[in-house]
C-alpha positions as CSV (number, residue, x, y, z in Angstrom):
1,X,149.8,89.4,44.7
2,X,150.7,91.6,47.2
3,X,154.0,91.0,49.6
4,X,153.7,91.3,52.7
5,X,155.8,91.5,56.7
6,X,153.1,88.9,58.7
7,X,150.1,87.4,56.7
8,X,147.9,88.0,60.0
9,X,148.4,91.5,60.5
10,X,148.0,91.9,56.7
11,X,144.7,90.2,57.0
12,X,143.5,92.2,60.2
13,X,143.7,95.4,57.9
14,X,142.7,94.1,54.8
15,X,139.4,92.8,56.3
16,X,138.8,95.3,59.2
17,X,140.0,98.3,57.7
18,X,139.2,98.1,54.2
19,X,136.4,95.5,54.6
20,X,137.7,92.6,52.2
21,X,136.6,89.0,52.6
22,X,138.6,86.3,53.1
23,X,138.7,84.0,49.6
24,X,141.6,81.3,50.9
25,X,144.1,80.7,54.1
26,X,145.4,77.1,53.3
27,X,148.2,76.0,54.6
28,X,150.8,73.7,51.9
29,X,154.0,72.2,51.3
30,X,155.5,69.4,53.0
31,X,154.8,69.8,56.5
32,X,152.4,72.7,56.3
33,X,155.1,75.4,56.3
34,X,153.7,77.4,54.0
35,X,150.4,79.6,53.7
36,X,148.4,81.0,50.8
37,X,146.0,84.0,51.9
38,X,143.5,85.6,49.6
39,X,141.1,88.2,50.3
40,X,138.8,90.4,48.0
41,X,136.8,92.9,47.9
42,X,133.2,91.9,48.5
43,X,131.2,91.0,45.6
44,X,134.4,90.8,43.5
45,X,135.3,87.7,41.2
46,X,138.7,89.0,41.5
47,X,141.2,88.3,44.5
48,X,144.5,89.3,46.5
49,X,147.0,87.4,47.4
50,X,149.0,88.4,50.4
51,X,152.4,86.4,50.2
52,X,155.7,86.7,52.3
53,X,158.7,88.2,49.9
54,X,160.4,85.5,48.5
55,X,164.0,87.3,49.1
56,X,162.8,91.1,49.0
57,X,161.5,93.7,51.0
58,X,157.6,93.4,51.7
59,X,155.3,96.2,49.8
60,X,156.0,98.1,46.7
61,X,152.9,96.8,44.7
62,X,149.7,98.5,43.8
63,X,145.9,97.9,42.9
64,X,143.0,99.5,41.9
65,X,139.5,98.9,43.5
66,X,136.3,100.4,42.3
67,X,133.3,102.3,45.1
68,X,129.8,103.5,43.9
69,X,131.2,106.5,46.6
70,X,134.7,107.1,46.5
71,X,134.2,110.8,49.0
72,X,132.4,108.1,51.6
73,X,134.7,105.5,51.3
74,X,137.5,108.6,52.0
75,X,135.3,109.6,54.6
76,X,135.0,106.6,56.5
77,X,138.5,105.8,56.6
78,X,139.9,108.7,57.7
79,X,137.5,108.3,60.7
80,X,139.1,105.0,61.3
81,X,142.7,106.8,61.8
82,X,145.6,105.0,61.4
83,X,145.3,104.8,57.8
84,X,147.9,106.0,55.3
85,X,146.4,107.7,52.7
86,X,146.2,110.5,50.1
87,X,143.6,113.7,49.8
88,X,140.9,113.0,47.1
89,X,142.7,113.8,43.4
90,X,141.2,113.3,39.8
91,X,138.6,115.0,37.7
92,X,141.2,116.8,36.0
93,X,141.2,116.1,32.3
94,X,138.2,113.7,32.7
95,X,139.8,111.7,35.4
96,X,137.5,109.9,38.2
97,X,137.4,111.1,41.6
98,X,140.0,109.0,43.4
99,X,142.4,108.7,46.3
100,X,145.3,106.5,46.9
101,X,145.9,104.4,50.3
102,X,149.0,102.6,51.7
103,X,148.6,99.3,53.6
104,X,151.2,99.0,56.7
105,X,153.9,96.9,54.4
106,X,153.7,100.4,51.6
107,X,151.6,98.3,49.0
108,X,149.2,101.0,47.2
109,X,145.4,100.6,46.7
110,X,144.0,103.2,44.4
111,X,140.0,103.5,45.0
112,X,138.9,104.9,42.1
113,X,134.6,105.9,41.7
114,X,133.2,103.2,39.9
């Protein structure tokens, strides 16, 4: 689970920017007050919760995700603009080629070549 500022501007980049599908966006509790958001990349079985901090700070969280083409997934975001994000690292020691992004609340994604 990721924390997050506002659930809608957390799904506007997770789905436009990065491309991730929207799993869940049910509202619960009593009278509706609350809301669970999930969103994944495609194709995955797994899935990311975006949550309001319960007391804390938003952010501060990371994940992983795999790409067949880490340099073109690099590429096309920093065509996009906007996007916080590291130069490509790895292939020291045996490492994959990799680079790290921030979404706009400082939770980290690491895309990693699959």
């Amino acid at each position: 689970m990721f924390t997050v500022a506002d659930q809608d501007a957390a799904l506007e980049f997770y789905s436009r920017v990065l491309g991730f599908e929207l799993r869940d966006d049910t509202r619960f509790g009593p009278e509706g007050e609350y809301r669970w958001v999930e969103v994944a990349p495609p194709g995955s079985t797994a899935r990311l919760a975006l949550n309001p901090p319960m007391g804390d700070s938003p952010g501060g969280s990371s994940i992983g995700v795999e790409t067949p083409d880490v340099e073109a997934e690099h590429a096309r975001l920093a065509a996009i603009g906007g996007v916080d994000m590291d130069a490509m690292s790895g292939t020291e020691d045996g490492a994959p080629p990799m680079f790290v992004l921030r979404d706009p609340d400082g939770n980290m994604v690491w895309v990693v070549q699959a």
